[in-house]
N, C-alpha and C positions, 0 to 999 in steps of 0.2 A: 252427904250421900252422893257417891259419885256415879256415873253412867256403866250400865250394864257391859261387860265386852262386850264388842260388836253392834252395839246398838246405832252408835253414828251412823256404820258400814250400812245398816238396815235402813233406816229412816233413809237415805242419800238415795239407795238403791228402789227404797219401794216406795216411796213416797209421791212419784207423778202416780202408779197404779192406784192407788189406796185414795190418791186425790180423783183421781175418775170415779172410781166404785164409788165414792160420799156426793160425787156431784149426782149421780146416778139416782141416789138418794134422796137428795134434797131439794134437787133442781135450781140451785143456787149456788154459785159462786162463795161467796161469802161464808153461808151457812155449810157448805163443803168443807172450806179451810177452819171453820171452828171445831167442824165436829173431827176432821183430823188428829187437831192439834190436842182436841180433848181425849180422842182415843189415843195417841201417841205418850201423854202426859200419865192417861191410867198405868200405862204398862209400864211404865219408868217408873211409876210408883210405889202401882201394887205388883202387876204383874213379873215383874223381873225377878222377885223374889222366888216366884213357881220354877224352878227347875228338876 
């Protein structure tokens, strides 16, 4: 299963934002970068299919 077009291009671009909004979140550093990396992994997996 290869990466969505433009997926890189996204993650590269939106990913300091996305990483605030989870910090915002969680109040945690750490717990921030998990839950990113867990939302970014759904959409690669399930999500990307939804077009």
């Amino acid at each position: 299963m290869g990466l969505p077009e433009g997926f890189e291009e996204f993650v590269a671009g939106a990913s300091p934002r996305l990483l605030r909004t989870a910090f915002l979140l969680t109040r945690d550093m750490g717990h921030a970068e998990d839950l990113l990396q867990t939302a970014l992994a759904r959409y690669w997996c399930c999500g990307s299919t939804r077009t």
